[in-house]
C-alpha positions in Angstrom: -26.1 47.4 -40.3 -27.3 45.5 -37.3 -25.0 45.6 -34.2 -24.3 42.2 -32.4 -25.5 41.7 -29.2 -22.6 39.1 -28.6 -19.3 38.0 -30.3 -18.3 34.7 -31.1 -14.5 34.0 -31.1 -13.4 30.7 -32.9 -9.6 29.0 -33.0 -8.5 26.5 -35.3 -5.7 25.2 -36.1 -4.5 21.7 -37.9 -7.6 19.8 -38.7 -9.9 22.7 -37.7 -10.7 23.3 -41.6 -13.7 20.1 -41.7 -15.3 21.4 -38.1 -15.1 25.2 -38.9 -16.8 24.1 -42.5 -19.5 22.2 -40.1 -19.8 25.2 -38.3 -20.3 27.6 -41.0 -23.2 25.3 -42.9 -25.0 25.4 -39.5 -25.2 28.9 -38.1 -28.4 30.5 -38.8 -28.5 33.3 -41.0 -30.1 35.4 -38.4 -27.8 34.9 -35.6 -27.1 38.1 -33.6 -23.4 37.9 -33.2 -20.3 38.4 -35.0 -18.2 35.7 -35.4 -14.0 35.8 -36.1 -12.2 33.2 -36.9 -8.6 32.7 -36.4 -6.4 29.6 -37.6 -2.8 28.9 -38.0 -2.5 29.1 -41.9 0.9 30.2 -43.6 2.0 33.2 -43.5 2.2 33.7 -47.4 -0.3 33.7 -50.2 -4.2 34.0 -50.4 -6.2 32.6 -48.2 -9.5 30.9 -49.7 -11.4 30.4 -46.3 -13.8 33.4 -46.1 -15.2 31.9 -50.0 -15.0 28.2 -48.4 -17.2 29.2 -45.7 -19.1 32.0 -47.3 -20.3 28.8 -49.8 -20.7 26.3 -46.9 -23.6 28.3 -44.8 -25.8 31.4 -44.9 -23.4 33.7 -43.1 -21.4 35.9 -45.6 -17.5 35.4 -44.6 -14.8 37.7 -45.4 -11.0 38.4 -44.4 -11.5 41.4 -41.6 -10.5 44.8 -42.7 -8.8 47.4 -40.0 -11.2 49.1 -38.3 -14.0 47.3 -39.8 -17.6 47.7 -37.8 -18.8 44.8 -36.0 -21.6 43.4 -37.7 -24.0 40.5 -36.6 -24.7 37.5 -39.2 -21.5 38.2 -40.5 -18.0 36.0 -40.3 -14.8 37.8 -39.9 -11.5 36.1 -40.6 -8.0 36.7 -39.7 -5.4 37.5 -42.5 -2.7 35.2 -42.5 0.4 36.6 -40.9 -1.9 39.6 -38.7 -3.1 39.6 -35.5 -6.6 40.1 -35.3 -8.2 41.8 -32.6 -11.4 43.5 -31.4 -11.4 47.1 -29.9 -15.1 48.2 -28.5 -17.5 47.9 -31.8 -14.8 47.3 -34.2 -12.0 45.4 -35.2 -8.3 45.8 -35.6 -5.8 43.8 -37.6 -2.0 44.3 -36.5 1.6 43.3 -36.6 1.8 44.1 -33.0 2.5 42.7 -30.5 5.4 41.6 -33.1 6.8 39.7 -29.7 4.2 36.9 -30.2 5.7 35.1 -32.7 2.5 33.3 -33.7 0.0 35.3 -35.8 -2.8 35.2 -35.9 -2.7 34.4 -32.1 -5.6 33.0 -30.3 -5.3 34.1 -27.1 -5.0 37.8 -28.3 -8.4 37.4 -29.9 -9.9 35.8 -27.3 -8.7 38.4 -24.5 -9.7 41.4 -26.6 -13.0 40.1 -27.0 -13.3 39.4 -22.9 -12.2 42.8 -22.4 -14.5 44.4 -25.7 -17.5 42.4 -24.7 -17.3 40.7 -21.3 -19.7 38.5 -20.6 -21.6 38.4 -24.2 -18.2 36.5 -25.8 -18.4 33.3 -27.0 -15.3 31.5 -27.3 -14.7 28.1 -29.3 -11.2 26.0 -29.8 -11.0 23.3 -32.3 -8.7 21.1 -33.4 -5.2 22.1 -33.4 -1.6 21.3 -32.1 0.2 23.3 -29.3 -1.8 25.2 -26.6 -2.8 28.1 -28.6 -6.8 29.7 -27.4 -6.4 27.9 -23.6 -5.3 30.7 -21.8 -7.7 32.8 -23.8 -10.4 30.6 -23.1 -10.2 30.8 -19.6 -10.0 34.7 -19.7 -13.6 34.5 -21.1 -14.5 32.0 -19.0 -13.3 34.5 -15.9 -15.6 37.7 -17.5 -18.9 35.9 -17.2 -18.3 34.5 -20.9 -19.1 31.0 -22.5 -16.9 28.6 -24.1 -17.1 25.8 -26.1 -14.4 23.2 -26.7 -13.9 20.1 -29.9 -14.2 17.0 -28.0 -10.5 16.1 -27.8 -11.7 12.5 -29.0 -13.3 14.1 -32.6 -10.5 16.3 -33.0 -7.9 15.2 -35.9 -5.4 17.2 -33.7 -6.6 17.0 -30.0 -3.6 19.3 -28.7 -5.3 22.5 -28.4 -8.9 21.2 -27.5 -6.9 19.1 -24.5 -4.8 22.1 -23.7 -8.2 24.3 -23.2 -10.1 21.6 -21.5 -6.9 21.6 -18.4 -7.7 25.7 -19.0 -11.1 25.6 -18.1 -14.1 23.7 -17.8 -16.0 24.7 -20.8 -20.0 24.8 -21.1 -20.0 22.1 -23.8 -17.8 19.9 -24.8 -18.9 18.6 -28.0 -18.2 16.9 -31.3 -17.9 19.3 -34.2 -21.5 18.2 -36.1 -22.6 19.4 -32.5 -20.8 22.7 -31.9 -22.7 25.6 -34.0 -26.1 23.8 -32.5 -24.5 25.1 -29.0 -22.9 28.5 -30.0 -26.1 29.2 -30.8 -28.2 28.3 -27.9 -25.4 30.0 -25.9 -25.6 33.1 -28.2 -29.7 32.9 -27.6 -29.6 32.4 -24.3 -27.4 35.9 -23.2 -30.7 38.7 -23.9 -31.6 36.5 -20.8 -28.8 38.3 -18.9 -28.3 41.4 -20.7 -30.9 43.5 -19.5 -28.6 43.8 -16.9 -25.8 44.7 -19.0 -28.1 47.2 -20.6 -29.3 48.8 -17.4 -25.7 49.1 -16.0 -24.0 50.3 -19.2 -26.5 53.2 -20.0 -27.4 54.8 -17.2 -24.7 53.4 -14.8 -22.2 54.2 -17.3 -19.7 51.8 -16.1 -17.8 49.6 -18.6 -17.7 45.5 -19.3 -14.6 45.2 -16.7 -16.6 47.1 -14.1 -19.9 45.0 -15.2 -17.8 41.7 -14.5 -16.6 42.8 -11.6 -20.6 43.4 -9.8 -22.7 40.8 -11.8 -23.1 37.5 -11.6 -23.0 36.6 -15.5 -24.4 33.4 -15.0 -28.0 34.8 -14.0 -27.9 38.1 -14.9 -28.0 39.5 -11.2 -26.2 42.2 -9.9 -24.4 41.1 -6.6 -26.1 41.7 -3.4 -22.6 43.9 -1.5 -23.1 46.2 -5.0 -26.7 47.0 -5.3 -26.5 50.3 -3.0 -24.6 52.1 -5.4 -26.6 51.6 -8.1 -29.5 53.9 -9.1 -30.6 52.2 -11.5 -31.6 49.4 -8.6 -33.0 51.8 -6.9 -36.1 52.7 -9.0 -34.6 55.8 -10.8 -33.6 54.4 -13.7 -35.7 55.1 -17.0 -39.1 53.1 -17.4 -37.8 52.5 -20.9 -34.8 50.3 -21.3 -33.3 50.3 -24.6 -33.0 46.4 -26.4 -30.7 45.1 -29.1 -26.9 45.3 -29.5 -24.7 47.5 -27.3 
């Protein structure tokens, strides 16, 4: 099993179905993330989107299991009727919080994989009515993360691409042929930063919130007012600094 070095965390919702299908025939099979998938599907009966998308594209898709490892090149999807969340390397698939009555809930992915990854999350809202994935979206946005939003104008329901759009300002904005060409530049593009991560995690031992709270995500650089507490920036850290997923 290969560990991710990033999550990607995807909403859909009415009309999302055609663009996640888009999606899934144009990841790469050797993308190094995970990817979960949430949409607003009924709450009864089989759901036949982990075989729709698992025959669309090279990624293997399945309904997430409790507790299941993180894997990268894999696609994870969200029973119907369960909240699916991420806890450090694995994921968890609940009733709680039973007082959101929406489930699966975007936002609670999303924020579990700010607070689970930080600054190597991925976020992505498609088409979809209500607000559902905004306020989740900009929690990613606030950890260093990157997020990707259905142009409201290619979306069948432009709702929830609008509402995350007022949320944040996304790093693309794109129509759905166009979307898994950009998670996986974004995806590509974080080893760039997460040396840093590395260094700090390993032998700074500090968590993601703690990482967010010193780095600037967007180059990888630890903030000047932090760097004297660090030993690792002082020239003690190891010469060897270990690569791959966290």
């Amino acid at each position: 099993m290969i560990r991710p070095s990033a999550v990607v965390v995807v909403a859909a919702s009415t009309g999302g179905l055609g663009p996640l299908r888009k999606i899934a025939a144009a990841l790469p099979y050797d993308l190094p993330a995970t990817v979960l998938v949430v949409t607003h599907a009924a709450r009864t009966g089989p759901s036949r989107l982990p075989l729709i998308l698992s025959t669309d594209g090279p990624l293997p898709a399945m309904h997430a299991v409790d507790r299941q490892a993180l894997e990268a090149g894999r696609i994870l999807v969200g029973p119907p009727d369960r909240h699916l969340m991420i806890e450090r390397d694995k994921v968890r698939v609940r009733l709680e919080p039973a007082a959101i009555p929406l489930r699966p809930c975007a936002d609670i992915l999303f924020e579990s994989a700010a607070r689970a990854f930080g600054p190597r999350t991925v976020g992505v809202v498609l088409s979809g009515k209500g607000t559902d994935g905004a306020a989740g979206l900009a929690t990613i946005r606030a950890v260093g993360g990157r997020t990707i939003v259905q142009a409201p104008a290619d979306a069948q329901a432009p709702s929830m691409p609008g509402a995350a759009l007022e949320a944040t300002a996304p790093d693309a904005c794109v129509a759905a042929p166009q979307i898994a060409l950009a998670i996986e530049r974004l995806v590509r593009a974080l080893p760039a930063r997460q040396r840093t991560v590395i260094v700090l995690r390993y032998y700074e031992d500090l968590d993601d919130a703690r990482i967010a709270e010193i780095m600037d995500c967007s180059t990888g650089t630890v903030r000047t007012h932090a760097k004297r507490a660090l030993t690792t920036l002082r020239g003690t850290a190891p010469a060897t600094i270990p690569t791959g997923g966290l």
